[in-house]
C-alpha positions in Angstrom: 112.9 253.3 -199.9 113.3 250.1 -197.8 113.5 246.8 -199.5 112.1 244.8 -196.5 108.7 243.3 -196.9 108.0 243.5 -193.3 107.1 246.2 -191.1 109.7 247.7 -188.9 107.0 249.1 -186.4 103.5 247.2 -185.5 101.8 248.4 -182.6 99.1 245.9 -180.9 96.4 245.5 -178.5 96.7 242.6 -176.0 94.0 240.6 -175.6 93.5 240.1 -172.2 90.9 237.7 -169.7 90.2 239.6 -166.6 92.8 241.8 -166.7 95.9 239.2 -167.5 97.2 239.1 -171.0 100.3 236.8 -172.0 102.4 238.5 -174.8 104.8 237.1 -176.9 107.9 238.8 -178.5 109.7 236.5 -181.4 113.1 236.6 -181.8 114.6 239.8 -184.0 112.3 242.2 -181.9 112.5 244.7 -179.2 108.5 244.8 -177.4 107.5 247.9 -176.2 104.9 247.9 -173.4 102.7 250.9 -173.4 99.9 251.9 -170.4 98.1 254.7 -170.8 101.1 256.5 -173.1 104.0 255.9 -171.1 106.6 253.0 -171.5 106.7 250.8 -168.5 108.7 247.6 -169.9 110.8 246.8 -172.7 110.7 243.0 -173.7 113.3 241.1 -175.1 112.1 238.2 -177.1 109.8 235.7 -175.1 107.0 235.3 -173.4 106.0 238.0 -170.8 103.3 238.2 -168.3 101.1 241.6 -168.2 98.1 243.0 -166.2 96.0 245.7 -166.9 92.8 247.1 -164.9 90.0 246.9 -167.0 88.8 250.5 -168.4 91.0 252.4 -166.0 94.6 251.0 -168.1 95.0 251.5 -172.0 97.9 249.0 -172.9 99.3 248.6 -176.7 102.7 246.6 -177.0 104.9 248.3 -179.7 107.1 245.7 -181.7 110.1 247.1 -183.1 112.0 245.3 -186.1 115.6 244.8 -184.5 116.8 242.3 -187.3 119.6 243.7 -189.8 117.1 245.8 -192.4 118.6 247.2 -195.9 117.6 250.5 -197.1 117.6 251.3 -200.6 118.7 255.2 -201.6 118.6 256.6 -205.3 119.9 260.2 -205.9 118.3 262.4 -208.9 121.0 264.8 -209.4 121.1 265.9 -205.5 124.8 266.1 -205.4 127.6 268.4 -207.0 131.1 267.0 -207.3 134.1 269.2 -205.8 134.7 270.5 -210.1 130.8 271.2 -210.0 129.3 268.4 -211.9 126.0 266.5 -211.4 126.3 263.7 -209.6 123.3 260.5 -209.1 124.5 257.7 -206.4 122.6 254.8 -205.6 123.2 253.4 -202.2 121.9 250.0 -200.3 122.7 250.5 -197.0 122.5 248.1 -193.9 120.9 249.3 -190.7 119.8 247.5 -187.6 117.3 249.5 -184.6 119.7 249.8 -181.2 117.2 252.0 -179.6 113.8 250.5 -180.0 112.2 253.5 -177.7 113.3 256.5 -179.6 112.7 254.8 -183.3 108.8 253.6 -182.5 107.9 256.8 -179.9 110.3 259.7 -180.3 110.3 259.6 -184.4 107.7 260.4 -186.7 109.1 258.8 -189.8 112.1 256.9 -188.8 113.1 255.4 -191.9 112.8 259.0 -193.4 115.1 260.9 -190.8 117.7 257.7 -191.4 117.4 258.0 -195.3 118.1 262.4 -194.8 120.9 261.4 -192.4 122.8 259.4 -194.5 122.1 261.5 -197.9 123.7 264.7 -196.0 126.9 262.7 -195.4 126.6 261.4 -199.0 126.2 265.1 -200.0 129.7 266.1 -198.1 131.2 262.8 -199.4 131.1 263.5 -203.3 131.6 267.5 -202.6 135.3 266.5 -201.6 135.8 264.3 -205.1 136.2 265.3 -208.6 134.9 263.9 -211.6 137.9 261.5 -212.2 138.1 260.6 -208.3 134.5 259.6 -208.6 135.0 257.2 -211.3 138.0 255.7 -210.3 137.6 255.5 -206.8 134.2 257.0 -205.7 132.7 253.8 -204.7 135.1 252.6 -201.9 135.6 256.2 -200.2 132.0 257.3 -200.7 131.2 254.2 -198.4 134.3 254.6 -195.8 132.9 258.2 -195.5 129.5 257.3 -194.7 130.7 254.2 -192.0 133.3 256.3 -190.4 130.2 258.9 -189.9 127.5 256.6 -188.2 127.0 258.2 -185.5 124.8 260.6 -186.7 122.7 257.7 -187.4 123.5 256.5 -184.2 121.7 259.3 -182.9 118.6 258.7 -184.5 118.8 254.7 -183.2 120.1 252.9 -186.1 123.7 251.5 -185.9 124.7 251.2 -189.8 126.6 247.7 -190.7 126.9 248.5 -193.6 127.0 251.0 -196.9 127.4 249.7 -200.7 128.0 252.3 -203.4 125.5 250.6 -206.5 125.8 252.6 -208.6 127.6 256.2 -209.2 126.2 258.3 -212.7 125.8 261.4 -214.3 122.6 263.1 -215.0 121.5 263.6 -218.6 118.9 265.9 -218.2 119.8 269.6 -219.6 119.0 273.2 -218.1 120.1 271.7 -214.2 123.8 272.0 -214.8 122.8 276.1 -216.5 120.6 276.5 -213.2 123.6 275.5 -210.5 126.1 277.6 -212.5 124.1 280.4 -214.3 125.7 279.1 -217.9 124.3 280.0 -221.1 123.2 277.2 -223.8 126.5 276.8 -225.5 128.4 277.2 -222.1 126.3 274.2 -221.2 127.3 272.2 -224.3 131.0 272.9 -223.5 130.9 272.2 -219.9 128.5 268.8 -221.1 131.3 267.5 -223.5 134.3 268.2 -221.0 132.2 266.2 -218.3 132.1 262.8 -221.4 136.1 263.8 -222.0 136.7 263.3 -218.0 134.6 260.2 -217.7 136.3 258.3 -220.8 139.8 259.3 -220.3 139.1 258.3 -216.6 138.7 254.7 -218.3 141.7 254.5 -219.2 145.7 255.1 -218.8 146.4 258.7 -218.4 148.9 259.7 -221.3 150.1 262.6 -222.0 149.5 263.9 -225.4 152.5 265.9 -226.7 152.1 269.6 -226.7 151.0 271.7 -230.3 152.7 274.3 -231.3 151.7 276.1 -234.2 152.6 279.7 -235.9 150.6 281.9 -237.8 151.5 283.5 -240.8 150.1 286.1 -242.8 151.7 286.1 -246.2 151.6 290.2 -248.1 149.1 291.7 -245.1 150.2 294.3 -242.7 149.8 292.3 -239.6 148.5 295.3 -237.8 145.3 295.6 -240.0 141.6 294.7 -238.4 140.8 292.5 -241.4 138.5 289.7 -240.0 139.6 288.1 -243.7 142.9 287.9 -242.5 142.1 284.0 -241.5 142.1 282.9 -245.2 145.4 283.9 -245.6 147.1 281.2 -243.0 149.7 279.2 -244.5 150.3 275.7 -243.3 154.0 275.2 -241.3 155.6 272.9 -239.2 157.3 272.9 -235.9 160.0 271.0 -234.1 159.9 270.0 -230.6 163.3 269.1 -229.0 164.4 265.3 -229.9 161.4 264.7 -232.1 160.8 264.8 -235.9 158.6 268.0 -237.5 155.2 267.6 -237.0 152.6 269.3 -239.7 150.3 271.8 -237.8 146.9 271.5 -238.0 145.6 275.1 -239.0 142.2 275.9 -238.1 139.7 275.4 -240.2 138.3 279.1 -242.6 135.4 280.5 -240.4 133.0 283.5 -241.1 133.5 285.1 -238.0 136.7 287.3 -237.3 139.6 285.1 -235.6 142.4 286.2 -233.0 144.8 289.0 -234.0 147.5 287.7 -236.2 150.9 286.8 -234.2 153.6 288.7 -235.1 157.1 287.1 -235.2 159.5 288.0 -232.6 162.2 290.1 -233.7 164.2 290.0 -230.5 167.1 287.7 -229.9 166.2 286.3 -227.1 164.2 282.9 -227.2 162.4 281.6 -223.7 161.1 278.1 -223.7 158.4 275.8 -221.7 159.7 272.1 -220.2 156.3 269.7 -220.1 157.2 268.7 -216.4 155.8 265.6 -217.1 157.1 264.6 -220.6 159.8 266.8 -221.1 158.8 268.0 -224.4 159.8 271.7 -224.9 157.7 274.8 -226.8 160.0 277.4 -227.7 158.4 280.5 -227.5 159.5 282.5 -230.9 156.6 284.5 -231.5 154.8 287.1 -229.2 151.6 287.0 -228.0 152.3 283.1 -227.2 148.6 281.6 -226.7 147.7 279.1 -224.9 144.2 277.2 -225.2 142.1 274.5 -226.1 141.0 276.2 -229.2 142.8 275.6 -232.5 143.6 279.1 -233.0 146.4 279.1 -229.7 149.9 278.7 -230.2 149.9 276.2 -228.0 147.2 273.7 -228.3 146.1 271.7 -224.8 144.4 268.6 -225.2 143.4 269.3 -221.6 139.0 269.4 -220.3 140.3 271.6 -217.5 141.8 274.5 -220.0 139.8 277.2 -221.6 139.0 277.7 -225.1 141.6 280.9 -224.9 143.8 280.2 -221.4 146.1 282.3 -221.1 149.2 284.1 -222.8 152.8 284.8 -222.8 154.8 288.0 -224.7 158.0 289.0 -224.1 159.8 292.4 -224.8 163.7 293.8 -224.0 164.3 296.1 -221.3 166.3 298.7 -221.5 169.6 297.0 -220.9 168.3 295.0 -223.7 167.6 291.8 -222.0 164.3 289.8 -222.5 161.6 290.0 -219.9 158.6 287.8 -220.3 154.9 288.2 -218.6 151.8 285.5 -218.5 148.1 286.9 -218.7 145.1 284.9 -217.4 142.7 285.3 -219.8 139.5 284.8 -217.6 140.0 281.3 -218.1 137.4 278.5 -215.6 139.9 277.1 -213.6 142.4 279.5 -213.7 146.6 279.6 -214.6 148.7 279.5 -211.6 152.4 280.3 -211.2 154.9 278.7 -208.5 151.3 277.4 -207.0 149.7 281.0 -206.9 146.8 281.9 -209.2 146.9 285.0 -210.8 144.6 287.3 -211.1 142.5 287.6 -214.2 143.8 290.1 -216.9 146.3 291.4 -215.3 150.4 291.1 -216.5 152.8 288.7 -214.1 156.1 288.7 -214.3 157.8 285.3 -214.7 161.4 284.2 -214.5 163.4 281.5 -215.3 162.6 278.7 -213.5 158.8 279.5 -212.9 156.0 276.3 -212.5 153.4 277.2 -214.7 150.3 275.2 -214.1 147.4 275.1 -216.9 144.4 272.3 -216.1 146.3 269.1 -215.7 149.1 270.3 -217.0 152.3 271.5 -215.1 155.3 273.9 -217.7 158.5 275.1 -216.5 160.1 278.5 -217.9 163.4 278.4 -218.9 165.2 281.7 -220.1 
């Protein structure tokens, strides 16, 4: 909606004495003479001289706002972010007529075909940011987008002077987010909390949480058994990462339902290890299948919004020469697990080396062997 008080268009009748009429056209507005629906003068601001023949000429003088005008858009969740969130912008933007003709005759709703012109840059503007880009930086490239676009505007007969990001939020309302992505209720909830996770840690410094690693034991149970009560008997242990004191794993706690398989300890010799690019904190992996996930049940715990519940996973196994060979699984994770840059397709084995760039959410893992 605009937030001017006065009219951008007025269209008046001259009055005229025998035919003569004296018009006069104030200063911030373009005059538009009309006779008998066809422009035949545009006036600038002063006073101007026109004569019509009585009942043979209809005149009407058109006057046409040129002053700098703001225009006031709100957003109710019309825009999805580049990770697929819900986005609401608030925009004030400042627009001045250049072409008084085609605003007051060729448009039916000018202010209307400005306001859709500028929300389908907006659109394109927040589809190229993520969550964390919006928050940090959304305001200032949102409205560089939208000035270094004008001329679509321009087009129309508004010249823009200038765009101001109000306000930039995220809508509340449930069931929109399920319809855009076709996710079930709890689906929802997860993808609703990671949304609050990206938003507060955008808030603050990024740091990097060290890595979790935990191993499962099952104490006087053959590990192979399909004993959903097999979770109750998890013992507590600790782990070591390279050049920092044990840590206590936090077990998960007893549930009702049936957990992952029990990991079974590697019996090989060989030992294959994961370098936090970033930190440089190592996870060895010593036990096969090596999880990886935001859930507390994974080997290797990622306090990460952009990782799955249950990622992905590692095992490892000797040739026949008897040396160790190690492959990662995708296990339908969101956003995927990439290696060297490539991402793997879902469920299937890849063969990684030593060397290897793992990449899990925010997170980038080299393999060593």
């Amino acid at each position: 909606m605009s937030g001017n008080s006065s009219p951008l268009i007025q269209t008046l009748t001259p009055e005229r004495w025998v035919g003569l009429s004296m018009d006069f056209i104030g200063a911030g507005t373009t005059g538009l003479l009309v006779k008998n629906g066809r422009v035949v003068r545009t006036l600038v601001p002063g006073r101007h001289f026109s004569f019509a023949l009585p009942l043979l000429e209809q005149c009407q003088l058109v006057v046409v706002d040129t002053k700098v005008r703001n225009l006031e858009i709100l957003s109710q969740g019309d825009f999805l972010s580049r990770d697929q969130y819900l986005i609401n912008v608030s925009l004030n933007v400042m627009y001045q007529v250049v072409d008084a003709r085609r605003v007051a005759l060729e448009l039916s709703d000018p202010i209307a075909a400005l306001t859709s012109a500028i929300k389908d840059n907006l659109g394109v503007a927040v589809g190229q940011l993520n969550v964390e880009q919006l928050t940090t930086q959304g305001r200032s490239q949102i409205r560089q987008y939208i000035l270094d676009h004008a001329e679509v505007s321009y087009a129309l007969g508004f010249a823009l002077e200038d765009v101001r990001v109000s306000d930039i939020s995220f809508p509340k309302s449930r069931g929109i987010i399920r319809q855009v992505e076709g996710l079930s209720a709890r689906e929802e909830a997860e993808h609703e909390a990671a949304l609050k996770m990206q938003i507060a840690a955008s808030g603050r410094p990024e740091v990097q949480a060290p890595p979790v690693q935990q191993v499962n034991i099952v104490s006087g149970r053959d590990p192979n058994l399909n004993n959903p009560t097999l979770g109750a008997t998890i013992e507590a242990t600790t782990f070591a990462i390279e050049g920092q004191a044990p840590v206590q794993a936090n077990l998960p706690p007893v549930r009702d339902t049936p957990g992952l398989a029990p990991t079974r300890l590697a019996t090989d010799g060989g030992m294959g290890r994961l370098v936090h690019r970033a930190t440089g904190a190592i996870v060895f992996l010593s036990i096969t299948p090596f999880t990886i996930g935001r859930e507390p049940s994974n080997t290797l715990v990622l306090d990460d919004a952009l990782s799955s519940r249950n990622h992905a996973l590692i095992v490892h196994f000797p040739d026949n020469q008897g040396n160790v060979q190690y492959q990662i699984t995708d296990l339908s994770s969101s956003n995927g697990t990439f290696v060297n840059g490539q991402r793997l397709t879902p469920n299937q084995q890849f063969w990684i080396t030593s060397g290897n760039i793992i990449r899990i959410g925010n997170q980038e893992w080299m393999f060593e062997a």
